[in-house]
C-alpha positions as CSV (number, residue, x, y, z in Angstrom):
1,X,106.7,119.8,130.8
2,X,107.9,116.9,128.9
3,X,105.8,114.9,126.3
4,X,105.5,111.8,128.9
5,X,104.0,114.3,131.2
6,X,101.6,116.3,129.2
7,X,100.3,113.0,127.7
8,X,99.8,112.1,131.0
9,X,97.8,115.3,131.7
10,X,95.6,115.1,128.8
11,X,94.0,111.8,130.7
12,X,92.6,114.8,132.9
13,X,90.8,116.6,130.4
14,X,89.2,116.9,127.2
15,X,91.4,118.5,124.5
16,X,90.4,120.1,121.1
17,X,91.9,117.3,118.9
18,X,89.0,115.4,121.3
19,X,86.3,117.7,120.6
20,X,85.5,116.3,117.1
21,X,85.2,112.8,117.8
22,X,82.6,113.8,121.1
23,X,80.8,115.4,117.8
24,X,81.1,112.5,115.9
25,X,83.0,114.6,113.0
26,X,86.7,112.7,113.7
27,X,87.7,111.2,110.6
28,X,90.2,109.6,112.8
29,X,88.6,108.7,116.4
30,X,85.6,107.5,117.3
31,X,83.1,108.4,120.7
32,X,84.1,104.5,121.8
33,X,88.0,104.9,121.2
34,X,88.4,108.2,123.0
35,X,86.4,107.0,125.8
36,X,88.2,103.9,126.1
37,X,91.6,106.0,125.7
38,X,90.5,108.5,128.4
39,X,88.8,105.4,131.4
40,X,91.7,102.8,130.3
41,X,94.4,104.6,129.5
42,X,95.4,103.1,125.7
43,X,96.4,104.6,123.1
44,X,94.5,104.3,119.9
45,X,96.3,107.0,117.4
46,X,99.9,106.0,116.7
47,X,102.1,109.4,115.9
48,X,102.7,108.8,112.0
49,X,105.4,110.3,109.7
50,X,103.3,113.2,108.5
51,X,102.3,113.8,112.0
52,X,106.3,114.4,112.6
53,X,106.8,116.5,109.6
54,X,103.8,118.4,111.0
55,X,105.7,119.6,114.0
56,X,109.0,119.8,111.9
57,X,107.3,122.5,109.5
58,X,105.3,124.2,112.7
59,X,107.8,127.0,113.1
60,X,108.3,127.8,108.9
61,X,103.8,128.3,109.0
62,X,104.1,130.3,111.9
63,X,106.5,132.6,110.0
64,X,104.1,132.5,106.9
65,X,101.0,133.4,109.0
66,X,102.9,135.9,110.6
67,X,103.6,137.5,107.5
68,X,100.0,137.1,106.0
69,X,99.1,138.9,109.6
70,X,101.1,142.1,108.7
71,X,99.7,143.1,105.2
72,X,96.0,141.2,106.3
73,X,95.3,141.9,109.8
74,X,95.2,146.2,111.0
75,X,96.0,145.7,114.6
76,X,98.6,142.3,114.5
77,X,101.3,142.7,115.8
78,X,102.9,139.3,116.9
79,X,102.5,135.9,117.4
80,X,104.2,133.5,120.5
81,X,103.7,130.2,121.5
82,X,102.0,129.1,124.6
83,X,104.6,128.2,126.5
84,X,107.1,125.2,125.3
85,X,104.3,124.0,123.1
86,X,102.9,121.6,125.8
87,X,100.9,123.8,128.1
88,X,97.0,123.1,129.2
89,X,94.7,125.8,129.4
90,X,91.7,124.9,131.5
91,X,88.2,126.6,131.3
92,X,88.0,128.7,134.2
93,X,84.6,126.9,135.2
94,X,85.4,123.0,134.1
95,X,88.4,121.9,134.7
96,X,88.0,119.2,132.8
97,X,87.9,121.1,129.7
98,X,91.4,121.7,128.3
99,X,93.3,123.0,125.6
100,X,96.7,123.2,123.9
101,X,97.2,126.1,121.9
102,X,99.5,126.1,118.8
103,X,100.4,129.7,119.1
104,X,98.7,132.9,120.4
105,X,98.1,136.4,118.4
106,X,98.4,139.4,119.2
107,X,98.0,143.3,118.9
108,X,100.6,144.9,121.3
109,X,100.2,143.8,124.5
110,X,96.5,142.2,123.8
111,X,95.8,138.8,123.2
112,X,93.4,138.8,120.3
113,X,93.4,135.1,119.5
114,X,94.5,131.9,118.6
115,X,96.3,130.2,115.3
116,X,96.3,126.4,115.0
117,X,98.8,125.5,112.5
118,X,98.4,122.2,110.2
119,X,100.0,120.2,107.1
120,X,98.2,118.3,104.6
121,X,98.6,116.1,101.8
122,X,98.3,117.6,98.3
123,X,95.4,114.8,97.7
124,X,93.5,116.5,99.7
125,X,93.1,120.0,98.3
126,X,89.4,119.6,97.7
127,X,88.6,119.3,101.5
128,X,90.6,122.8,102.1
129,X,88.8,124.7,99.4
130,X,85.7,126.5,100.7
131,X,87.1,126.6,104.1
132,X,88.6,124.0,106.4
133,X,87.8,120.8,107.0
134,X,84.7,121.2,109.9
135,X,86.6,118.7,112.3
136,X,89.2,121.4,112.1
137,X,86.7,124.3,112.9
138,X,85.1,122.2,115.8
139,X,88.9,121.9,117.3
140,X,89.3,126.0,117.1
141,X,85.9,126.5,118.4
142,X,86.5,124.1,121.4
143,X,89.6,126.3,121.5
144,X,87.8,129.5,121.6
145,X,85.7,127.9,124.2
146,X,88.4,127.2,126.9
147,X,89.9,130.6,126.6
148,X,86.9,133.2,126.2
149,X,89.1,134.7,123.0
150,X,86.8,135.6,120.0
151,X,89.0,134.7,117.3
152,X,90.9,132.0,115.7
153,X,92.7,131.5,112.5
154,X,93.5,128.3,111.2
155,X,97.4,128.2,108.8
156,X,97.4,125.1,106.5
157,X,99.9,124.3,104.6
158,X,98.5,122.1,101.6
159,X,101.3,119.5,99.3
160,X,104.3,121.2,101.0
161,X,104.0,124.0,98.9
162,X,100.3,125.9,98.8
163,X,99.8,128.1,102.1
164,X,96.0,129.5,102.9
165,X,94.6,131.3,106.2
166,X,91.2,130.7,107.2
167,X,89.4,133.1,109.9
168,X,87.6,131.1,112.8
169,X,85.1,133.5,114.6
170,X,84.1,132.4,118.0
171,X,80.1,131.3,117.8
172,X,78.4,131.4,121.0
173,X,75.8,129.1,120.1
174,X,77.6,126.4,118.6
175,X,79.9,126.4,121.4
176,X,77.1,126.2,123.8
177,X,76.1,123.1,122.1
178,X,79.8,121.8,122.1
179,X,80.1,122.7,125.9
180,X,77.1,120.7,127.0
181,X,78.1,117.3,124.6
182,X,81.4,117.8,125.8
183,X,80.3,117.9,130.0
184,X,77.7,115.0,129.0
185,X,80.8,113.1,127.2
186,X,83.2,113.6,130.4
187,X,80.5,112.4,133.2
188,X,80.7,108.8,131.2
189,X,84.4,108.9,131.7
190,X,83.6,109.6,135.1
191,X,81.0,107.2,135.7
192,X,82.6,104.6,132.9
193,X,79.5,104.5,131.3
194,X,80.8,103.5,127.7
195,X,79.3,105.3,124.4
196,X,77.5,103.2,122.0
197,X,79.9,100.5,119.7
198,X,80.3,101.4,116.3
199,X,81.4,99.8,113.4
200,X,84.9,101.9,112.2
201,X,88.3,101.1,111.9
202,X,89.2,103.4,115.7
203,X,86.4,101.5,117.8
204,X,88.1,98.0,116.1
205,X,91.5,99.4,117.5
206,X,90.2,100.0,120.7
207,X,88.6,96.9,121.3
208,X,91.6,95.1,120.0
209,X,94.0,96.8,122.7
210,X,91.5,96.6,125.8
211,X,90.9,93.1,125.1
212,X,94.5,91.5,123.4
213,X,93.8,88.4,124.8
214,X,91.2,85.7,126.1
215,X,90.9,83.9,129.4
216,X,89.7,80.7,128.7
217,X,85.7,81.7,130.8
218,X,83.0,81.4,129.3
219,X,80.0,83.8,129.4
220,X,76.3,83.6,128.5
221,X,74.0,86.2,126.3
222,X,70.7,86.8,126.8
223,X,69.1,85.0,123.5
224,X,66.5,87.6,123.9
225,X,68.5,90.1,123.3
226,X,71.1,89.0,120.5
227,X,69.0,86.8,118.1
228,X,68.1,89.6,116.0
229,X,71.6,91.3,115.7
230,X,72.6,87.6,115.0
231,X,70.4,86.7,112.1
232,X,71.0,90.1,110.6
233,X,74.8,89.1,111.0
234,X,74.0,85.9,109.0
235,X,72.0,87.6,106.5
236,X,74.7,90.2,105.8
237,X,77.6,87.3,105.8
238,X,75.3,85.8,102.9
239,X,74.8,89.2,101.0
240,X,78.5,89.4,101.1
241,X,79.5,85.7,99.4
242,X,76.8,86.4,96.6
243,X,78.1,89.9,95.9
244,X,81.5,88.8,96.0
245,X,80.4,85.9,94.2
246,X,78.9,88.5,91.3
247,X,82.0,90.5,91.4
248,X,84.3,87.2,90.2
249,X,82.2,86.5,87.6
250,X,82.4,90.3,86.2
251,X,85.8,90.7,86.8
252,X,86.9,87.1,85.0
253,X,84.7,88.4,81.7
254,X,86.8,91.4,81.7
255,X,90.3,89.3,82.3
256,X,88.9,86.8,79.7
257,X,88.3,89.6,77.4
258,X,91.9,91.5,77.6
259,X,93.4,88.1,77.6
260,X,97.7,89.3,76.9
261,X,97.2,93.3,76.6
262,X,97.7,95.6,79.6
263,X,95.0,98.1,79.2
264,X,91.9,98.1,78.3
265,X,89.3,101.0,77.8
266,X,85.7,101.5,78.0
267,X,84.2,104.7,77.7
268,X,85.7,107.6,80.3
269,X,87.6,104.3,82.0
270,X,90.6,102.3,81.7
271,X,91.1,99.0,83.3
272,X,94.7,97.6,83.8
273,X,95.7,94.0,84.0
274,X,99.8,94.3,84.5
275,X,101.6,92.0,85.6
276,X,103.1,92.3,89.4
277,X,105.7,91.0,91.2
278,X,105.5,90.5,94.9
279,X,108.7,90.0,96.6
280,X,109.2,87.3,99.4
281,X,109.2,88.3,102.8
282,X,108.9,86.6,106.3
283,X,105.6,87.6,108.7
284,X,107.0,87.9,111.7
285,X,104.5,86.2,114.9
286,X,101.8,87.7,116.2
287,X,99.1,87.4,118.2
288,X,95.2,88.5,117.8
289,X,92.2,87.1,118.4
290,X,89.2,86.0,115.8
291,X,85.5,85.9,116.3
292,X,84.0,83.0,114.9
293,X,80.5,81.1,115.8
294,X,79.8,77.3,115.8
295,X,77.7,74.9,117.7
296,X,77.3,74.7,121.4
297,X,78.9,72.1,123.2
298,X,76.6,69.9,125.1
299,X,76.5,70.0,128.8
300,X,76.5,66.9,130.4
């Protein structure tokens, strides 16, 4: 299967990388963004440089699990990858419940398992150190769930040179809950019944690519209905001129105060005040749309 194809599949299903964000636990997607990825077909998550060297460095943690497996694990014997990497496994009673497996485990002939296999940045060490991250657990568990197997391990590899092994156990009751957010989650992608708007940075991106461009209509809102989201938008507008109107003064006293030096240091802090060059450079066109208010129009 190539990677135009199983992309494609994935619109059929819900995957693990999915199964945080229906839990509201993605530090990455929102409830909103994966619906509106899974009903309109758009893609919210660009593949990024780390997420490249991820797959690059798949094959070296595989070989490091597999020798934490021998001296760590009695009955281990192998692991394999499912397939060419790109194969969806389906719960045997919802098909719409799917999973791509980084590699399987083994002992002999048994399948015992499944290891997903991740890289991370050395800045976030802290997040790795009583155990994975739990959007990472959700995504074994969900894992767990589609194929009925009781473990999981999860191989990180942390600054490109600190390797740990977490155990996943399968837990029934957590999955339970999983399976029935997860069914809920899938019959508003089937009924297009969109989750509720929030305010991140993936429901933005979302928005942004299902609605690129205006049509020149015009619509009416129920006053009813929006004042008082409206007036608490004014209110918070307000809140942010006079906090940002606070913030100037502070920060002038303190550029007043180091006037020519560089650094300046009060108690367990240090403020900076270098100078910075920032070299020229041409913004190339774009388009986007801004949301702005102002006075209706009469009607004649």
């Amino acid at each position: 299967m190539t990677r135009d194809q199983w992309l494609q599949e994935r619109q059929t299903c819900i995957g693990a990388s999915d199964a945080a964000a229906i839990m509201s636990e993605s530090p990455w997607k929102s409830r909103y963004a994966l619906w509106a990825e899974k009903v309109h077909g758009i893609e919210t998550t660009e593949e990024s440089e780390r997420m490249k060297w991820g797959l690059l460095l798949e094959p070296a943690i595989s070989d490091a699990f597999t020798q934490w497996a021998e001296e760590n694990l009695d009955s281990f014997t192998h692991v394999s990858p499912d397939g060419n990497g790109r194969v969806i496994r389906r719960h045997p009673e919802y098909d719409f419940l799917g999973a791509t497996l980084d590699r399987l485990v083994y002992a002999g002939d048994d399948l015992i398992g499944v290891l997903e296999i991740k890289t991370t940045d050395g800045r976030n060490h802290a997040d790795w150190q009583d155990g994975p991250p739990l959007y990472y657990q959700i995504q074994v568990q969900h894992q767990l769930m589609v194929t009925g197997l009781p473990m999981g391990w999860i191989a990180v590899l942390i600054g490109g040179n600190q390797f740990k092994v977490f155990e996943c156990p399968r837990f029934n009751n957590f999955i339970e809950i999983l399976k029935s957010n997860e069914i809920a989650f899938w019959r508003m992608i089937e009924n297009k019944t969109q989750p509720i708007v929030d305010g991140s940075d993936s429901t933005t991106a979302a928005l942004r690519l299902l609605h690129p461009n205006d049509d020149g209509s015009e619509i009416e809102l129920n006053e009813r209905d929006w004042q008082d989201d409206i007036d608490h938008l004014d209110e918070l507008k307000a809140k942010i001129k006079e906090y940002q109107a606070d913030m100037a003064v502070i920060e002038n006293n303190l550029k007043s105060v180091i006037g020519a030096s560089t650094f300046a240091h009060v108690g367990e802090f240090t403020y900076s005040y270098k100078t910075q060059t920032r070299k020229a450079h041409e913004v190339k066109e774009s388009t986007f749309r801004v949301l702005r208010r102002g006075k209706r129009k009469a009607t004649k």
